[in-house]
N, C-alpha and C positions, 0 to 999 in steps of 0.2 A: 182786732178780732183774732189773727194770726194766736197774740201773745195767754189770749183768753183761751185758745182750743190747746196750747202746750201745757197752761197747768192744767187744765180738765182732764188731759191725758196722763201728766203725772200723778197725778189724785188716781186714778185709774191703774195706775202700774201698783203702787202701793197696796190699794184692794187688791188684784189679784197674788201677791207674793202673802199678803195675811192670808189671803181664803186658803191658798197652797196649803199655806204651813197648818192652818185651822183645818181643814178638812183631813188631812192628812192623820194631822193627832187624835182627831176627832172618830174616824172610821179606824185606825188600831187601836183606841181607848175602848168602843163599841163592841170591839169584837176580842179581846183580852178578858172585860169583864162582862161578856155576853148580854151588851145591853140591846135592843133591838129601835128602839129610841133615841140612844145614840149615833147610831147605823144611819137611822132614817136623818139623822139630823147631819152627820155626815154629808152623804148627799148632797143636800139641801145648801150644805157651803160650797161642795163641789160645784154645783149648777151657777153659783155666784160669780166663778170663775169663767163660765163660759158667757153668763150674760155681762160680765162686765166687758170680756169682749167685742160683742153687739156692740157696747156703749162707745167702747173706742174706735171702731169701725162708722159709729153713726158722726162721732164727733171730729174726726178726720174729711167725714164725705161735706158736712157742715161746713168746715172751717174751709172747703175750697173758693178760689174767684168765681165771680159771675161770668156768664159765656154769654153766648149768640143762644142755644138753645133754652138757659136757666138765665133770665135777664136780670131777675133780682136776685140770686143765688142759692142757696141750697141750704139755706138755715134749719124747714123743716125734716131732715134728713134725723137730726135728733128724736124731732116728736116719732118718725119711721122705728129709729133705731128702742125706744119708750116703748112702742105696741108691741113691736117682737116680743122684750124686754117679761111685758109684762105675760105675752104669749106662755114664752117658757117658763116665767113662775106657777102659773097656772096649771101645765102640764105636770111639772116637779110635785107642787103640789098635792093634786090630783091623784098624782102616784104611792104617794105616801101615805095621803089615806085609805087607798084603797088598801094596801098590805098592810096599814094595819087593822084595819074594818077584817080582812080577811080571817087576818089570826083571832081578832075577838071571837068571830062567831067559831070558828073551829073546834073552840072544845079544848082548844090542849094547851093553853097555857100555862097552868098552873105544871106544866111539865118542864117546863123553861128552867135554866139555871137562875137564880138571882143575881142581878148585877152588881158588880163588885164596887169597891169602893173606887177604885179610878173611872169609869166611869161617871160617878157624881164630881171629883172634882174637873173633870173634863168638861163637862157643862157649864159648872161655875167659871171655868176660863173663858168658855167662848162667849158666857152672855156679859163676860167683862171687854173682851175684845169688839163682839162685834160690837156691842153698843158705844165704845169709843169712836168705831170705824163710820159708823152711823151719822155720828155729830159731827166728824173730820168730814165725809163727803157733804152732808146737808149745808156747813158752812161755807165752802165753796160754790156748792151747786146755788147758796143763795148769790152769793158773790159775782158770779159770772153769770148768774138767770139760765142755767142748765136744765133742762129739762130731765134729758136720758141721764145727768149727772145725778139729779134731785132720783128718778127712779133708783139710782146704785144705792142712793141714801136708803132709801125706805126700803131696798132689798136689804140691806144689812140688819137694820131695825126690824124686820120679817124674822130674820134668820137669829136674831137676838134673843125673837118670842118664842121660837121653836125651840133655843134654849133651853129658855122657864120650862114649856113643858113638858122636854127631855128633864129637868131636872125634876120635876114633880113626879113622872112618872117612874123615874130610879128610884127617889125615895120612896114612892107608894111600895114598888115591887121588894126593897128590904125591910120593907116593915110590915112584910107579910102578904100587902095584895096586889101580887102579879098581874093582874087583869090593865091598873095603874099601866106600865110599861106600854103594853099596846094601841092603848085607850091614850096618852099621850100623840100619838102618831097620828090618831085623829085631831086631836086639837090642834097640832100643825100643822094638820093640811089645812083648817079655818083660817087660819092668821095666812097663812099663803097665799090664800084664794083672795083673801078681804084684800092682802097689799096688792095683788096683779092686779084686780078690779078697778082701785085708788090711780094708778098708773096708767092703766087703759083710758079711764075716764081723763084725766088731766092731758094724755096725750094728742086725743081726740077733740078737746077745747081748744087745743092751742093748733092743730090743722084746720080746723074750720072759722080760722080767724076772729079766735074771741078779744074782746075787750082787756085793756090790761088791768088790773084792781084798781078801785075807786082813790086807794093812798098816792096813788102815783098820779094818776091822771089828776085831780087835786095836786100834786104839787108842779105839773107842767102848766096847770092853769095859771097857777101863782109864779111862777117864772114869765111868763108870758106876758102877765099883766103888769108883771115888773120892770119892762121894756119901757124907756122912755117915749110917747108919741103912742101907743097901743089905748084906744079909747076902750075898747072892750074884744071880746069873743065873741063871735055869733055861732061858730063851731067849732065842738073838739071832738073828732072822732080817732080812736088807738085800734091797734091790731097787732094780736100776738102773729110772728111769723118767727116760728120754735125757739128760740132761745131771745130773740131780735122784736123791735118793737117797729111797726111807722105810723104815721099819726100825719091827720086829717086837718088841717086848720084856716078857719077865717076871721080875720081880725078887723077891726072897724079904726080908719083912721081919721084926721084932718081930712074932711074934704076940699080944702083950699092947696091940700099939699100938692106939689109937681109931682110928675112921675119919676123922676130920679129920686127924691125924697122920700118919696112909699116905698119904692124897692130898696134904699135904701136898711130903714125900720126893718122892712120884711125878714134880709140878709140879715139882720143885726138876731131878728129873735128866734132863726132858722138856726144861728154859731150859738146864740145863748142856751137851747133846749139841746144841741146835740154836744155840746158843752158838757151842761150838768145832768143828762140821760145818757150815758153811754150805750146803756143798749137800744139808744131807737137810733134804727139804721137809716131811715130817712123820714124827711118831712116832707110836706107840701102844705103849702101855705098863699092864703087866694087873699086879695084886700080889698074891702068893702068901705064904701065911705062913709064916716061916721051918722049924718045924716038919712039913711035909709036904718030901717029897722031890719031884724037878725031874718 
């Protein structure tokens, strides 16, 4: 677990020195060729920067031992770190449509400078960055079942889309219709809102102890029944605890067996599932005699 919360964290160091350098180029590219789109989009990486900190913050508080007061530990500490997460998208968000809903209705657009050509290529770099940034953290966050890591993904991918629309919106405004520019800034506040939402929601499944996906619990079954001396399942019940899985199980065996011989089996399919599930942090496992029905 230890080894899983240090790359999580260094996937995380990496986002924040890109967002750095990206928001950076991004808010003097904005204001150089007086894009307002840009600006907002700006922003919007900036903000990346402090929620990826949440994330390492949540994933540090995760990765500690169990105590006296936190008996099974502190996993959901991530899905914690995920609601923040998604909190500040949505505020960021929020924000950006508002100013630029603002300037639509004000009247004075077409008084704007038109954005200059560094601005467009400014856009084009980031929706090439972050969308690389995107795949780099999603592959990971799949790899280690991250939650608040999978949220850093989809913030990148948010801020990819706000790109597009920065980009759309610079070319509308040189090719004559400025309105393009701020009317962009609305489109990514949508994409912003839609990804806080998406993250809120998943954070929220995985605190209230939901079920793990059907692919996996199908392949704990198949594992299980793969155990030599296992007649059957009578229950398989999982539970997301944020990043971490535990799972419910009774098994039907030999009812002629001794009791050192059931616990044995038992032992045997308790090292075989935490074997090949690394992320289920514990089992429990009851045995039934094969003779009785489930």
């Amino acid at each position: 677990m230890q080894n899983q919360s240090q790359q999580a964290l260094r996937v995380s160091s990496v986002s924040i020195l890109v967002n750095l350098l990206l928001s950076a180029g991004k808010l003097a590219a904005g204001l150089i060729a007086h894009s307002g789109a840009m600006v907002s989009d700006a922003v919007h990486s900036a903000s990346d920067i402090f929620s990826t900190l949440i994330v390492m913050i949540g994933l540090r508080l995760s990765g500690k031992a169990p105590d006296r007061e936190h008996p099974y530990g502190h996993e959901r500490m991530e899905c914690v770190a995920a609601i923040v997460l998604a909190g500040v998208l949505l505020v960021t968000g929020l924000l950006i449509g508002y100013n630029g809903a603002r300037e639509v209705l004000s009247g004075r657009v077409g008084d704007r400078p038109v954005p200059g050509l560094l601005a467009l290529a400014a856009a084009i770099v980031s929706i090439a960055v972050k969308e690389g940034m995107f795949w780099y953290t999603r592959a990971y966050a799949r790899r280690l079942a991250s939650p608040a890591l999978m949220a850093d993904a989809w913030h990148h991918r948010s801020d990819a889309l706000s790109s597009v629309g920065a980009l759309i919106g610079i070319a509308g405004a040189r090719l004559g219709v400025p309105m393009m520019d701020p009317l962009a800034s609305v489109v990514i506040c949508a994409f912003i809102v839609k990804a806080a939402f998406d993250i809120f929601r998943d954070a929220v499944d995985r605190m209230v102890d939901h079920s793990c996906d059907p692919k996996t619990e199908g392949q704990i079954r198949q594992c299980v029944l793969a155990h030599q001396g296992v007649r059957r399942i009578d229950v398989l019940r999982t539970r997301e605890f944020g990043s971490r899985l535990y799972v419910e199980l009774e098994i039907a065996l030999d009812d002629a067996l001794t009791l050192n011989a059931a616990h044995a089996i038992a032992e045997g399919v308790h090292d075989d599932v935490e074997k090949a599930f690394p992320q289920v942090k514990h089992i429990m496992i009851h045995v039934n005699p094969a003779g009785e029905g489930a």
